[in-house]
C-alpha positions as CSV (number, residue, x, y, z in Angstrom):
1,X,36.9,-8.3,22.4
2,X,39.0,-10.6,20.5
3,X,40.6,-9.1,17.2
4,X,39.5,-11.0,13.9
5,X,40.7,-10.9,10.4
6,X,39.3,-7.1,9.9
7,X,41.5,-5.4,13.2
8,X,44.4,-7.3,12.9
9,X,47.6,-5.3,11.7
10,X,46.0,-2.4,13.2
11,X,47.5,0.1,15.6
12,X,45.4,0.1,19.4
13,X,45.0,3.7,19.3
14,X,42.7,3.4,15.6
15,X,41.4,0.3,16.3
16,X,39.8,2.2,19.1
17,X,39.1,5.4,17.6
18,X,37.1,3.1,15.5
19,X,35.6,1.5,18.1
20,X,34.5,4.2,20.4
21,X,32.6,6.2,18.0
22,X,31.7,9.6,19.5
23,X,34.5,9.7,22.1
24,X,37.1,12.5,22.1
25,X,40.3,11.4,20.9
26,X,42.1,12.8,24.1
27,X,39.9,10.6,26.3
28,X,40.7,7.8,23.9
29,X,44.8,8.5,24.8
30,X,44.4,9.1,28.4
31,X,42.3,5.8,29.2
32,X,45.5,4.1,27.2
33,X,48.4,6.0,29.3
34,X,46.5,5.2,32.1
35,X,46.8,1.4,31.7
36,X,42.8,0.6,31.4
37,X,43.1,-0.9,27.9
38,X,44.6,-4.2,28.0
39,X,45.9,-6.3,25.2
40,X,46.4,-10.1,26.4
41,X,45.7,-8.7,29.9
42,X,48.9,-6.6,30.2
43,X,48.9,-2.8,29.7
44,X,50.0,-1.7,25.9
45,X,50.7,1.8,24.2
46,X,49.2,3.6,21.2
47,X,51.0,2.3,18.7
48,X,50.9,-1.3,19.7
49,X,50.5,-3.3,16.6
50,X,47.1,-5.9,17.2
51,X,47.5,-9.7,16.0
52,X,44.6,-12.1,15.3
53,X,43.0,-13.7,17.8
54,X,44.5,-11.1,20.5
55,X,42.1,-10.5,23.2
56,X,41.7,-5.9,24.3
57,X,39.8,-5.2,27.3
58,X,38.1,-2.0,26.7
59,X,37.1,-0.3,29.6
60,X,33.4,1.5,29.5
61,X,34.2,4.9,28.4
62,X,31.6,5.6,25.7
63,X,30.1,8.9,25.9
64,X,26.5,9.9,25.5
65,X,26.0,11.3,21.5
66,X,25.0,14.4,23.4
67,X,28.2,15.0,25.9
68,X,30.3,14.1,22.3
69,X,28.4,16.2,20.1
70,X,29.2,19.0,22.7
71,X,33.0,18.2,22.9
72,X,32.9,19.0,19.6
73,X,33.6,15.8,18.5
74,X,30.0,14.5,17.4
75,X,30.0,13.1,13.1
76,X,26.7,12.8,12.3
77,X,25.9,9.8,9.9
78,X,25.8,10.1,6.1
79,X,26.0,7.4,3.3
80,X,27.4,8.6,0.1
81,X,26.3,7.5,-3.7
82,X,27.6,3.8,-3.9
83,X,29.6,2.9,-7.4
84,X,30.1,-0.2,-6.6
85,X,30.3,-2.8,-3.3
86,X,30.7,-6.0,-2.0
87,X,32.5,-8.2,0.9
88,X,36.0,-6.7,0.8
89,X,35.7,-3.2,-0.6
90,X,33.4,0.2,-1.2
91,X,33.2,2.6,-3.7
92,X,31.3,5.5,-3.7
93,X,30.7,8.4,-5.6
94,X,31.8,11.6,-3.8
95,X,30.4,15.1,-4.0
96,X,32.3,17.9,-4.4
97,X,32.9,20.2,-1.3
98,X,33.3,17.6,0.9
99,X,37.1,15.9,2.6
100,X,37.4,11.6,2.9
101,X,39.0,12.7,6.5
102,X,38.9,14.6,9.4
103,X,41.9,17.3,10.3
104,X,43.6,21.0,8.6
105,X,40.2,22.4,10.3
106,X,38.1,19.7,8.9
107,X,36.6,17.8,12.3
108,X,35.1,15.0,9.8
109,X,35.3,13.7,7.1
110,X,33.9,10.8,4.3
111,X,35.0,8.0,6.5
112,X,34.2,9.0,9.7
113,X,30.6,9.8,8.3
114,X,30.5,6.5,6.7
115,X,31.6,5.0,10.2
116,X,29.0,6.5,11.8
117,X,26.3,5.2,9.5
118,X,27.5,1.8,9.7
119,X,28.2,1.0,13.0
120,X,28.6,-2.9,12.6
121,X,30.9,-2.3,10.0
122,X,34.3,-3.8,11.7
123,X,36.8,-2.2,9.4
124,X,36.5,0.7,6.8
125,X,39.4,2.7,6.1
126,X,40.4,5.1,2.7
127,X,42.4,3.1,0.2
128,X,43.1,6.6,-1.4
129,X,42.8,10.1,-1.0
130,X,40.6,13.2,-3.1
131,X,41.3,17.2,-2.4
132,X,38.1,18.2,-1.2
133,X,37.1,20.1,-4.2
134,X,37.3,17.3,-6.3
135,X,34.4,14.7,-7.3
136,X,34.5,11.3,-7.8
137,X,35.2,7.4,-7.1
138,X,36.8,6.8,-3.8
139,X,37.7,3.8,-2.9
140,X,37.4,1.9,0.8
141,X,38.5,-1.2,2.2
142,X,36.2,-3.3,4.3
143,X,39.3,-5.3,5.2
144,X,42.7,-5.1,6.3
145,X,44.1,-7.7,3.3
146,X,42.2,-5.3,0.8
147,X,43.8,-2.3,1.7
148,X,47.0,-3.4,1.8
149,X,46.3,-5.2,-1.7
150,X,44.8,-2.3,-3.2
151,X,47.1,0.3,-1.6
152,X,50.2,-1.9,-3.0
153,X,48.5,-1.5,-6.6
154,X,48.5,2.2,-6.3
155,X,52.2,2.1,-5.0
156,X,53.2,0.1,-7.9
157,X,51.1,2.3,-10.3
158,X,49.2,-0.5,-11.1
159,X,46.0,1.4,-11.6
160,X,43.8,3.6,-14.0
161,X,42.8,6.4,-12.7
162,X,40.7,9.4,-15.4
163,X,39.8,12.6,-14.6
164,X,37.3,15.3,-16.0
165,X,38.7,18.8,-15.5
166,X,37.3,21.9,-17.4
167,X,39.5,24.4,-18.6
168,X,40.1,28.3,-19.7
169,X,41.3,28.7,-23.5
170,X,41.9,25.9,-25.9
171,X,44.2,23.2,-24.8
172,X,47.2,22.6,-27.5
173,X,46.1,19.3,-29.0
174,X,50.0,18.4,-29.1
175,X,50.4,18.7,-25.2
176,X,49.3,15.5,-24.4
177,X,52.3,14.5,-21.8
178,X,52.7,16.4,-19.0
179,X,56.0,15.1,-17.2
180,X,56.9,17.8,-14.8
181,X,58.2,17.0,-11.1
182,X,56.5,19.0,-8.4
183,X,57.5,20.2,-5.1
184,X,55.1,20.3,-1.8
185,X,56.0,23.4,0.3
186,X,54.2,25.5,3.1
187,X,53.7,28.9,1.9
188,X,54.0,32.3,3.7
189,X,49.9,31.8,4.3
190,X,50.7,28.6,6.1
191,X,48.6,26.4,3.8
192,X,49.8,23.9,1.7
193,X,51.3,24.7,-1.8
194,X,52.6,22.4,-4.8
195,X,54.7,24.0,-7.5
196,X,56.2,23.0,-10.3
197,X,59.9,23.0,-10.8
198,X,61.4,23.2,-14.8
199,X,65.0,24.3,-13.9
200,X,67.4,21.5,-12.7
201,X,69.0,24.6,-11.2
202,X,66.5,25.5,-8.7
203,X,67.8,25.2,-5.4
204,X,65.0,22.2,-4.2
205,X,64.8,20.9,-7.6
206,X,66.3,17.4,-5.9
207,X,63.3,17.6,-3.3
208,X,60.8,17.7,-6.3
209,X,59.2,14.1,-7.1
210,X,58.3,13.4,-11.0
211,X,55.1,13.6,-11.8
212,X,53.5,12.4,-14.9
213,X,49.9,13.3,-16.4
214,X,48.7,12.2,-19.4
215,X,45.7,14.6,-21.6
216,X,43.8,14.2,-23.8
217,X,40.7,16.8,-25.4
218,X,37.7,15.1,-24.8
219,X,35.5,18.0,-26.0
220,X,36.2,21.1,-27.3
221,X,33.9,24.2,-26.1
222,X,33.8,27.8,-26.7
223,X,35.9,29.3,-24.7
224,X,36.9,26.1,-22.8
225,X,38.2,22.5,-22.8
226,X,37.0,20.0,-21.6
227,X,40.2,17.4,-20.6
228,X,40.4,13.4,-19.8
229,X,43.8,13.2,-17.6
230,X,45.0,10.5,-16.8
231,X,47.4,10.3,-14.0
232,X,50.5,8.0,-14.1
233,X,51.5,9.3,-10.5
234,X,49.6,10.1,-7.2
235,X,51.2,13.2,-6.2
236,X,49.0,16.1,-4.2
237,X,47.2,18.5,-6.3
238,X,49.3,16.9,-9.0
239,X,46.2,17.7,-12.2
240,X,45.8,20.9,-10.6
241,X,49.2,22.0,-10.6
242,X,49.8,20.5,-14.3
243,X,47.2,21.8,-16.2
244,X,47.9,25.6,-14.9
245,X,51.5,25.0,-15.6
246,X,50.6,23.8,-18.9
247,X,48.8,27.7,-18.7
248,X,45.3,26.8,-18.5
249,X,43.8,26.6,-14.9
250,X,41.1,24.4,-13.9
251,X,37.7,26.3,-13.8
252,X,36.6,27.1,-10.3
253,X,40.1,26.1,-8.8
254,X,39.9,27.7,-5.7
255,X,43.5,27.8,-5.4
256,X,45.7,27.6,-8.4
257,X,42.9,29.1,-10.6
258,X,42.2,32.6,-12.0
259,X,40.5,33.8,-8.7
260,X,38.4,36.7,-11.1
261,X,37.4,34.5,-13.7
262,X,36.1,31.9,-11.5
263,X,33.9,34.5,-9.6
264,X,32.7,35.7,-12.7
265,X,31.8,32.0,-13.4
266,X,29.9,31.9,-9.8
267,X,28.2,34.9,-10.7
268,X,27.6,35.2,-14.2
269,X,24.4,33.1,-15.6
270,X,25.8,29.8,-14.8
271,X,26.2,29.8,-11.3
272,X,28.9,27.2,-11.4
273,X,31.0,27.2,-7.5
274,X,33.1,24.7,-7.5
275,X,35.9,23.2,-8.6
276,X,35.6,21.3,-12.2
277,X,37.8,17.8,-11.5
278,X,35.8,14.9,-11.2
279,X,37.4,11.3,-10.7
280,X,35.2,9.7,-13.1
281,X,37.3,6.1,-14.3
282,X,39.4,4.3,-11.8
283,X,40.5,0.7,-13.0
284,X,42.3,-2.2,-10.5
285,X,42.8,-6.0,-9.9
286,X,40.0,-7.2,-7.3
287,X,42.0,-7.5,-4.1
288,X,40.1,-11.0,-3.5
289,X,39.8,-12.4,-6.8
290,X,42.9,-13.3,-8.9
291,X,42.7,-12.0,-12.6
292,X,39.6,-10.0,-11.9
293,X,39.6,-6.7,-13.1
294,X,37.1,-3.7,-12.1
295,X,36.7,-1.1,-14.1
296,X,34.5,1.9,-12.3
297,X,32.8,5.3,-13.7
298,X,30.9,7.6,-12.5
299,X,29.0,10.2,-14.5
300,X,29.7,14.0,-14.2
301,X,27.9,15.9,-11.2
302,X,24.5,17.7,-12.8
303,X,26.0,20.9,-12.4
304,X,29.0,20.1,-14.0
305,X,26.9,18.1,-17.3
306,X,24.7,21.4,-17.1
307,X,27.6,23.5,-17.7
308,X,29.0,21.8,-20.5
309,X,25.8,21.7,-21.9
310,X,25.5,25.2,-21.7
311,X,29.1,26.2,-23.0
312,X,27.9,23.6,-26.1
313,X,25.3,25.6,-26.9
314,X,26.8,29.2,-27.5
């Protein structure tokens, strides 16, 4: 197999991974440790870095889609709701409830579904990432210069990127930027935490990275608001973590949320279980096209229009 424009800057143990769809990851690292992948006809290690036009030797090690499904490692195929597509890049439309990657308990993921349902597809990888609760555009490279182009952009905060997020109380209309640093930590549950840190005082206020959201009301309910935020930084959980410090949790947050009210919510005559953020705007520079700009949107989930609707009405 020789490596075109769409493998090349990739590391052998992906490019593989990629390759051998349905094989165990551990089988994928042992054939390499034991020498049967060969890049220019010599031996090479994971993390061996693959140039165009360089010629890998994989050895026949695909699995059956039954003997993988039972190693656990089967993905079954799924396409999601595409926003937008063409040579060098895909956006879709994700639901709610569902990770872009396998791993933290998740075997699969968004892109190894989308992998899976387009098998002659040579290169897909996540330009960015979405917590699993949320909704929304997600964007994926179809080739290595895209990525790296569009990656770059979001680096350089040279994108738009709105959210929808519903929630509790009326949001002060004079809050409208949230410039707060927050701190990733591993809490005594061993999940993953973000907090918010105010005093320069606090012993790990230097580890903190500044975060900036912007808000705006985009429709006042009863009982609720419903918030466009636009995020000027990419930090995890960042909206989340901002709106309840700004003391009004995002309905049906699962984990920075009022736990009672949203089962009261899930319960109650709405039925509403999940998490209200939805990536609904994302604007960029096409990766391939000088001075192009896209601008994306994708309309709020049915259950989230029907309860909005609902909260309208009373």
């Amino acid at each position: 197999m020789v490596i075109d424009d769409g493998s090349a800057g990739q590391r052998l143990d992906n490019f593989l991974l990629r390759e051998l769809k349905g094989v165990p990851k551990t089988h994928v690292y042992r054939v390499i440790r034991a020498g049967e992948v060969r890049v220019n006809k010599g031996r090479a290690q994971a993390d061996t870095r693959l140039e165009l036009g360089d010629e890998v030797r994989i050895p026949p090690v695909r699995l059956p889609e039954r003997a993988a499904e039972a190693a656990g490692e089967y993905v079954p195929p799924r396409e999601f709701p595409v926003v937008f597509e063409d040579d060098h890049l895909l956006a879709i439309n994700k639901p709610a409830g569902v990770a872009v990657h396998g791993g933290s308990g998740v075997s699969f993921g968004v892109i190894e579904q989308l992998r899976q349902a387009r098998p002659q597809a040579k290169f897909l990888e996540l330009v960015h990432r979405l917590d699993r609760e949320t909704s929304g555009l997600l964007l994926i490279a179809k080739k290595r210069s895209a990525l790296v182009a569009l990656q770059d952009q979001f680096r350089e905060r040279e994108t738009g990127k709105t959210y929808a997020a519903l929630v509790a109380g009326v949001w002060p209309a004079n809050l409208k930027v949230i410039d707060v640093p927050l701190l990733k930590f591993v809490g005594s549950d061993g999940e993953r935490w973000v907090r918010a840190v105010t005093n320069s005082h606090d012993p790990q206020a230097e580890q903190a990275k500044r975060s900036i959201s912007l808000v705006k009301v985009a429709q006042a309910l009863n009982g609720y608001s419903l918030l466009d935020v636009t995020i000027k930084t990419g930090r995890t959980h960042q909206i989340r973590v901002h709106l309840a410090h700004g003391g009004h949790a995002i309905v049906g947050d699962p984990k920075y949320g009022d736990f009672e009210a949203n089962r009261a919510l899930a319960r109650g005559e709405h039925r509403f279980e999940r998490m209200f953020l939805h990536a609904q705007r994302l604007r960029f520079n096409h990766p391939a096209r000088e001075g192009e700009e896209i601008e994306l949107l994708a309309p709020l989930p049915e259950e989230c229009q029907r309860l909005v609707a609902a909260l309208s009405r009373k």
